[in-house]
DRENDRENKOL-978865 format. One line per 4 residues: for each residue x, y, z of C-alpha. Coordinates in steps of 0.1 Angstrom, whole numbers, always signed. Example, Ala and Ser with C-alpha at 12.3 -4.5 7.8 and 13.67 -1.06 7.14 Angstrom:
2
+123/-45/+78; +137/-11/+71 .
***
This chain:
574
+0/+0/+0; +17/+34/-7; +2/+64/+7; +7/+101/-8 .
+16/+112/+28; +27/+143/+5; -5/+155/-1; -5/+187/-20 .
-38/+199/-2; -39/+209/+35; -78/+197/+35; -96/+203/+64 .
-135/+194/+71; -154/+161/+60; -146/+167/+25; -105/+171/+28 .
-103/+133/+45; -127/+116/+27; -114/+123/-10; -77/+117/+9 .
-94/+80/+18; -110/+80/-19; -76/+89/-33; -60/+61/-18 .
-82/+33/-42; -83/-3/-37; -73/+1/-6; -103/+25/+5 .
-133/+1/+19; -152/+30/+30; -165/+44/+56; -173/+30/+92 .
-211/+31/+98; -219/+50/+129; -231/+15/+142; -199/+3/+141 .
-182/+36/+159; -162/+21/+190; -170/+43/+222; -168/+76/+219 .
-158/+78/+181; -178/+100/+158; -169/+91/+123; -147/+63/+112 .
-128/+53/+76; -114/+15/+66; -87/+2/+51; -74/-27/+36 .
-35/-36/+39; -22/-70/+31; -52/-90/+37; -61/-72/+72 .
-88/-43/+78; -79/-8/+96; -99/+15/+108; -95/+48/+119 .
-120/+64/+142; -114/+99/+158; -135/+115/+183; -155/+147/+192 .
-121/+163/+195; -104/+155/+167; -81/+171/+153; -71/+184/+186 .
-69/+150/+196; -53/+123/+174; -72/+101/+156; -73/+61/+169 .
-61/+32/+148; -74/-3/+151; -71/-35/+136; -102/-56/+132 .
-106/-89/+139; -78/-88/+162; -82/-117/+190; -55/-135/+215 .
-46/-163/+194; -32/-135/+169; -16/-115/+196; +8/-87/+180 .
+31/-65/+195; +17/-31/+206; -18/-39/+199; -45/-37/+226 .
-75/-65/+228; -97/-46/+213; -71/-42/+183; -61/-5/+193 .
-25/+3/+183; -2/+15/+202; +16/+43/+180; +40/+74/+185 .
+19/+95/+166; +2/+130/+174; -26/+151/+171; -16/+184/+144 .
-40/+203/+160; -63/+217/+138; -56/+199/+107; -75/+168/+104 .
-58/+153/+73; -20/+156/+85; -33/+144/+116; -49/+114/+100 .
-20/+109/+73; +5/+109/+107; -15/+82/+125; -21/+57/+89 .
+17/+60/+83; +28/+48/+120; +2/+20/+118; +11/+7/+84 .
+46/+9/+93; +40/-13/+126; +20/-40/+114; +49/-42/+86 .
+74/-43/+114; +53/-70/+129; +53/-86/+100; +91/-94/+104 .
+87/-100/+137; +108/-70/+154; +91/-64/+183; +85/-102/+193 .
+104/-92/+227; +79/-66/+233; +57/-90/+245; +80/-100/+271 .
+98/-65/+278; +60/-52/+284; +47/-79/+299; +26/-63/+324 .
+8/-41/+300; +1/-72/+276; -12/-93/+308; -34/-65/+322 .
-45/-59/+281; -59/-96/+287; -71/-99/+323; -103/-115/+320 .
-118/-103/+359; -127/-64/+356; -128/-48/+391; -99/-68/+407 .
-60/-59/+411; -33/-76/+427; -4/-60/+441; +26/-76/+443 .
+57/-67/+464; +91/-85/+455; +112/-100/+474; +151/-102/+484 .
+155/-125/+452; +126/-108/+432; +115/-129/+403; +143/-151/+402 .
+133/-173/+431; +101/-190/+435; +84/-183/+466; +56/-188/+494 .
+42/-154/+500; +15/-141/+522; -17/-121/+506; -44/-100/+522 .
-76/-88/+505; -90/-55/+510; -126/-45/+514; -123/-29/+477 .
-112/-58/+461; -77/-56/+458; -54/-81/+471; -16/-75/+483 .
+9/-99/+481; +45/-98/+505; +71/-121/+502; +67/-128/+541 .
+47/-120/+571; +76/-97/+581; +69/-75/+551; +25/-80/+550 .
+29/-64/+588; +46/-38/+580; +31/-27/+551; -2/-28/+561 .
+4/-13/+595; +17/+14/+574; -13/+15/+553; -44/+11/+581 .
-25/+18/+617; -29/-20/+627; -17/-56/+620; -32/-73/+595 .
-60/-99/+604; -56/-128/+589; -31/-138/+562; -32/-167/+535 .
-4/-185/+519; -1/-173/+481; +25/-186/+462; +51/-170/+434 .
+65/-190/+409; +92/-176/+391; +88/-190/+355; +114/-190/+325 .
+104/-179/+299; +79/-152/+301; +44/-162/+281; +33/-146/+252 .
-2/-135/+252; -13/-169/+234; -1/-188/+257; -17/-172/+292 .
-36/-197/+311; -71/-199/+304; -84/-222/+329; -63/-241/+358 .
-54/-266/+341; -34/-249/+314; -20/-223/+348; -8/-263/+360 .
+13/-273/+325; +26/-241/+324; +41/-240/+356; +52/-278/+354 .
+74/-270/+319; +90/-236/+333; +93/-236/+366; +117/-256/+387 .
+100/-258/+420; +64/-238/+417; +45/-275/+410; +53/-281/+445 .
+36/-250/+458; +6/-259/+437; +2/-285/+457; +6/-272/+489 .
-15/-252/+482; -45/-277/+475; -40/-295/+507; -61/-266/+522 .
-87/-272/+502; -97/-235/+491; -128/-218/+482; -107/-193/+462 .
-66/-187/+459; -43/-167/+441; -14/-176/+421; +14/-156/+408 .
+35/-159/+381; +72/-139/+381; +96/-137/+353; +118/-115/+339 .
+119/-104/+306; +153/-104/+277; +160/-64/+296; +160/-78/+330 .
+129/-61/+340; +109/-81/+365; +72/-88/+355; +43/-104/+380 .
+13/-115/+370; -18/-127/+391; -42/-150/+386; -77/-159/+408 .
-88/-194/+415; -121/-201/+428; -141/-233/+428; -170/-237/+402 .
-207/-225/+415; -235/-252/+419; -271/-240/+401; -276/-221/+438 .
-249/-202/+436; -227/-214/+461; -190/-223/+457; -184/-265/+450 .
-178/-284/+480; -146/-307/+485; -165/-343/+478; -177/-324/+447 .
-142/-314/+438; -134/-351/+442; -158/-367/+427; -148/-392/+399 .
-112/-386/+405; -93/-420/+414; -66/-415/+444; -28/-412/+426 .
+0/-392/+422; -22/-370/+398; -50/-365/+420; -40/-336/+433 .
-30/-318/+398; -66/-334/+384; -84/-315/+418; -63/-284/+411 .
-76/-284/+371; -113/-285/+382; -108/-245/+395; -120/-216/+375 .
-92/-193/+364; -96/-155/+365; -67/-134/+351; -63/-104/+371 .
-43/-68/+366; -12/-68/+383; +10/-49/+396; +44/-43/+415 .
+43/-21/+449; +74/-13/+443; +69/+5/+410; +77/+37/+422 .
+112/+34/+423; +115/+31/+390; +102/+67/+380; +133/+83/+400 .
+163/+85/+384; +187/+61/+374; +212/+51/+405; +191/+75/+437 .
+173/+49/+446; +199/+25/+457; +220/+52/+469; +190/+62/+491 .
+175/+29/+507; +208/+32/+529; +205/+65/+542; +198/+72/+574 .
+181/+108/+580; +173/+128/+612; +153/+161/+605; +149/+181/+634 .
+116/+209/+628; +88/+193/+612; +69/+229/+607; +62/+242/+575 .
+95/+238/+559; +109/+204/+577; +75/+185/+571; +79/+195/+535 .
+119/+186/+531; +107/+151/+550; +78/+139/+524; +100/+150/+495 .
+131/+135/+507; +109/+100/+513; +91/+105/+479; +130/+106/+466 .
+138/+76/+479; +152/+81/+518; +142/+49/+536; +150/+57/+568 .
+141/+90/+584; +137/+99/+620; +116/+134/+629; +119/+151/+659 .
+96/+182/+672; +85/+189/+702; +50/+209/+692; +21/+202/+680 .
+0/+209/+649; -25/+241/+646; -49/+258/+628; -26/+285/+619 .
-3/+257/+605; -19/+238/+578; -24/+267/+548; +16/+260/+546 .
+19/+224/+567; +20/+192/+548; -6/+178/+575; -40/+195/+572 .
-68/+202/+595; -76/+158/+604; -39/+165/+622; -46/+199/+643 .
-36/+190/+680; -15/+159/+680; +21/+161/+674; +39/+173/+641 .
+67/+148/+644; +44/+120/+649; +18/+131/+629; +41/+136/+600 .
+54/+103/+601; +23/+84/+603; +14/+102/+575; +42/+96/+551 .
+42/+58/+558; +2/+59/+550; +11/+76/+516; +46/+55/+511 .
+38/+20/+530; +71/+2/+515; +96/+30/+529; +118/+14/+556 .
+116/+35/+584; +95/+66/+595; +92/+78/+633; +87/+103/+651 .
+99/+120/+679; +80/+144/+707; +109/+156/+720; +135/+190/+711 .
+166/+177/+693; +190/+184/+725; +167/+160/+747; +168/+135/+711 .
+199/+134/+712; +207/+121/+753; +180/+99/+746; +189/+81/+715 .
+229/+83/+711; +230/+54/+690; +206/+64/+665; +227/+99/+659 .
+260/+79/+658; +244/+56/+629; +230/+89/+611; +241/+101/+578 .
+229/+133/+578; +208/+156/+603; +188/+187/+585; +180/+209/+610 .
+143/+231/+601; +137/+247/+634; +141/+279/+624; +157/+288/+656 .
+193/+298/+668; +194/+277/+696; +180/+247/+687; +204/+248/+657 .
+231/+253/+680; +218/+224/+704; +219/+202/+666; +255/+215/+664 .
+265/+213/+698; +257/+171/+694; +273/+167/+663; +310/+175/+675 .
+311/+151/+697; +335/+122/+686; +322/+94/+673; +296/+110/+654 .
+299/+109/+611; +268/+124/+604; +269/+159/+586; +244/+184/+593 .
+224/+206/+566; +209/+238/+583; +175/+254/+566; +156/+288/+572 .
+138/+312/+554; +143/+351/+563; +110/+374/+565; +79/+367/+547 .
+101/+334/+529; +114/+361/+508; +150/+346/+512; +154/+310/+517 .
+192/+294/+528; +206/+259/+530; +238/+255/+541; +259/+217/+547 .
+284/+219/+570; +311/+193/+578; +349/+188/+574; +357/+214/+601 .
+333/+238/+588; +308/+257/+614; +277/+268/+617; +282/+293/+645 .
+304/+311/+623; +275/+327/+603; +259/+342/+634; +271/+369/+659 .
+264/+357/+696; +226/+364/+698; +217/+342/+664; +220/+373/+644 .
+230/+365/+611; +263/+380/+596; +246/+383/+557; +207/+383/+554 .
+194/+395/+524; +163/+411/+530; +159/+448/+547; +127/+463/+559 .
+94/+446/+556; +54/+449/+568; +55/+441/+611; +54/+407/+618 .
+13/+396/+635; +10/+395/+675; +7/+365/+678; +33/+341/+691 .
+53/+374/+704; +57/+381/+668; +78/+353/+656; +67/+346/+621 .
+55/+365/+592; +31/+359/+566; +40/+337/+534; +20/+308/+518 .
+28/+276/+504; +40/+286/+470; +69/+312/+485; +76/+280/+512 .
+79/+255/+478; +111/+274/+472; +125/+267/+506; +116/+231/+506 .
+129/+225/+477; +163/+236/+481; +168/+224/+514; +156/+188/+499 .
+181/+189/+472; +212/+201/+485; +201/+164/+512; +203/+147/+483 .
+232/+159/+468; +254/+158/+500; +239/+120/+505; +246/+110/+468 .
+287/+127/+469; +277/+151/+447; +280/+186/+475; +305/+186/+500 .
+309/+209/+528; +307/+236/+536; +283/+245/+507; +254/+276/+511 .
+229/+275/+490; +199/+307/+486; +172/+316/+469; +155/+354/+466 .
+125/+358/+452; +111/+376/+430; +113/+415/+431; +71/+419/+430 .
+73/+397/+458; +97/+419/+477; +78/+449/+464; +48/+434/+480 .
+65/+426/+516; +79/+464/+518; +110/+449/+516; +142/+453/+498 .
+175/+431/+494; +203/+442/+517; +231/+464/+506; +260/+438/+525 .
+239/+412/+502; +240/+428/+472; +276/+434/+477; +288/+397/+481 .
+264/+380/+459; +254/+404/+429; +216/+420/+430; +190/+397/+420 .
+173/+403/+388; +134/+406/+384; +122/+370/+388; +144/+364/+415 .
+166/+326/+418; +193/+306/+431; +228/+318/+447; +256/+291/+457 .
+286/+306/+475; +312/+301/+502; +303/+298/+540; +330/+324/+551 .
+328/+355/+566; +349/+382/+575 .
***
């Protein structure tokens, strides 16, 4: 089929595409009858290529959305790479908004092109590579998800695992009871009730779509000719007799990415409705070796979408994540700005991380806290970490301390001398002191990152200090510090003896976000102390706030330009 892709006429409207289709002859079948329209299409053309039909549907959108390709009469048994099942392809092409025949032209030319590249079987490895998105393509139970969380040996090593089903129908599965506790006390505050045996059979190779089980007894040959040791499990897991298991599948695909997939087995309903009892089961089936594997065949097999708990890791990038499972992070201040450095450092892969603050959450707090209102009264440090291993339930470690880091720090001296790193938000001269004070005496390896923001967050400063390097030094005897840069500004409120001044989350994102990554670069080698880090803001902002950069600021680090931004300099002063 050759296209003229090089139409001479932009064409827009119903008449542009259709004499496009027309010009294309033979090979034009028409177009689809609104009948045929799949969900939410509006018009449709076919094609003919080789034998197979296309179609191409767009929607209500189109052309500011791209138009859809499918192949029709698509099914399992003629499974092709990067087609869904209902015969969607998968394709790299976009939407030219506003010109539907470019649009269209794009999308025919990628789909031709794959199926011709299917053809000489390219992207065989595909179906392995994206396994998980070819197996949830085909899961034949709507409404259900396992979760699966690997184990030491991941898919390499086949396992007994433990599972626990939700109340919304998904069901988690943990290498060990070890792992099911802590997750789910993560997840829901408390142990989990009850847990059943679920077992992972690591399988070599991976199936293509024609070959995924469709009942239990093709789940039983397919485990028996790729697995070394899962037909054992199988059994195991019929001596308890179950109304309803699950059964996972773990390979890895030609990259080395680990897939799971999940399948449920239930026993067959009788005309009331009600699950197969076990002299049912039995019945007819003559006591052998192959009993068992006869029993296990007599199941109804679901296949279920599946995924890996773990999958987040993968979205960082490539080496942080094993360079922060390690870590080990005290942050003392969990207030606006520490709260803020703890979720993001956690989110980026920290999996260990001890909060200490003596307070407790208020109303005034949660416009700019990362707790909100459900939190007002109990304590930020142990607030905070409840809620990060809710939103995070694999991390390692999250506690919290009610306590001020100088009392922390008596009462948990191994726990400092393990530490990597302390960041100290307190916002306070001599609390930061107290975190100084701790760290120089010997024995302790940990290096210390100190965050605050000046008036109205207008300035923000991070600073690393280590290798000799001190804190103190930036401060005149009564906290002052030797080089703010911001002058002036409206009167801080009343309340709390005037302490803090008005600024929202947006100026605090700033603030968190340098303080979080100068953690991460001093944890991954890639800052070494002393290091200060800044950020002004913008001159409306300043404008706004009365304020105005310093002139000793302006002097040593340049005056900022409108829009405000990032400073790096030396922590020495004169």
């Amino acid at each position: 089929m050759s296209l003229p892709l090089e139409a001479t006429t932009a064409g827009s409207g119903d008449f542009g595409l259709d004499a496009w289709f027309a010009s294309l002859g033979d090979e034009f079948a028409g177009r689809v009858p609104v009948g045929s329209l799949r969900p939410r299409m509006v018009e449709g053309w076919r094609l003919l290529w080789r034998g197979r039909e296309l179609e191409i549907q767009v929607d209500a959108d189109f052309p500011f959305s791209v138009a859809t390709a499918y192949l029709v009469g698509y099914s399992r048994a003629k499974a092709e790479p990067h087609v869904e099942r209902d015969g969607k392809l998968c394709l790299a092409a976009k939407a030219v908004p506003g010109d539907r025949l470019r649009t269209v032209q794009a999308v025919v030319a990628n789909a031709i092109q794959l199926l011709a590249e299917n053809e000489t079987r390219k992207h065989d490895d595909d179906f392995r590579d994206d396994f998980g998105l070819y197996w949830l393509s085909w899961a034949t139970r709507g409404g259900a998800r396992v979760e699966v969380l690997p184990g030491l040996h991941g898919a390499d090593k086949t396992i007994l695992g433990r599972a626990v089903t939700t109340t919304n129908g998904r069901t988690l599965v943990f290498p060990g009871k070890a792992e099911a506790t802590k997750v789910w006390k993560n997840l829901t505050g408390a142990p989990p009730v009850a847990l059943r045996e679920t077992p992972v059979i690591a399988i070599d190779p991976l199936p293509a779509p024609d070959r995924y089980p469709e009942t239990a007894e093709e789940l039983w040959a397919l485990v028996e000719s790729r697995s070394q040791d899962g037909v054992g499990l199988l059994k195991r897991l019929m001596k308890n007799s179950p109304k309803q298991a699950v059964v996972v599948l773990a390979g890895k695909a030609p990259s080395g990415r680990e897939h799971y997939a999940a399948m449920y087995l239930r026993r067959p309903l009788d005309r009331g409705g009600k699950p197969f009892n076990r002299q049912t089961m039995r019945k007819n089936i003559v006591p052998s070796k192959e009993a068992t594997k006869a029993i296990f065949g007599r199941f109804e097999l679901d296949r279920v979408a599946t995924q890996r708990m773990d999958s987040s890791a993968s979205r960082l990038p490539e080496g942080v994540n094993a360079q922060m499972t390690g870590a080990k992070v005290i942050i003392a201040g969990c207030g606006a700005l520490g709260s803020g450095v703890a979720r993001m450092l956690a989110q980026a892969g920290v999996e260990h991380l001890r909060l200490v603050d003596p307070e407790d959450l208020g109303w005034e707090n949660i416009r700019r806290h990362e707790l909100g209102a459900l939190a007002v009264g109990t304590g930020k440090a142990k607030s905070l970490a409840n809620s990060i291993r809710a939103s995070l339930p694999t991390i390692g470690l999250v506690e919290g301390f009610a306590s001020t880091f100088a009392t922390f720090a008596r009462e948990h001296p191994e726990v400092l001398k393990a530490a990597d790193l302390v960041i100290s938000c307190t916002g306070e001269w001599a609390a930061d002191a107290s975190v100084e004070d701790a760290l120089s005496q010997s024995g302790k390896k940990a290096v210390a990152i100190y965050g605050w923001m000046e008036p109205h967050a207008l300035a923000s400063h991070a600073v690393l200090i280590g290798n000799g390097s001190n804190f103190a030094d930036g401060f005149d005897d009564r906290g002052g510090f030797r080089l703010p840069a911001v002058a002036g500004g409206k009167p801080p409120p009343a309340e709390c003896g005037g302490a803090s001044t008005p600024f929202g989350a947006v100026e605090l994102a700033h603030a968190q976000a340098l303080v979080a990554r100068l953690a991460l670069d001093a944890l991954r080698g890639l800052a070494s102390a002393p290091a200060w880090r800044s950020w002004l803001a913008d001159a409306a902002a300043f404008q706004e706030a009365d304020a105005s950069v310093t002139s000793g600021w302006a002097a040593a680090r340049g005056q900022p330009d409108e829009v405000g931004g990032p400073y790096e300099g030396d922590w020495t002063f004169s």
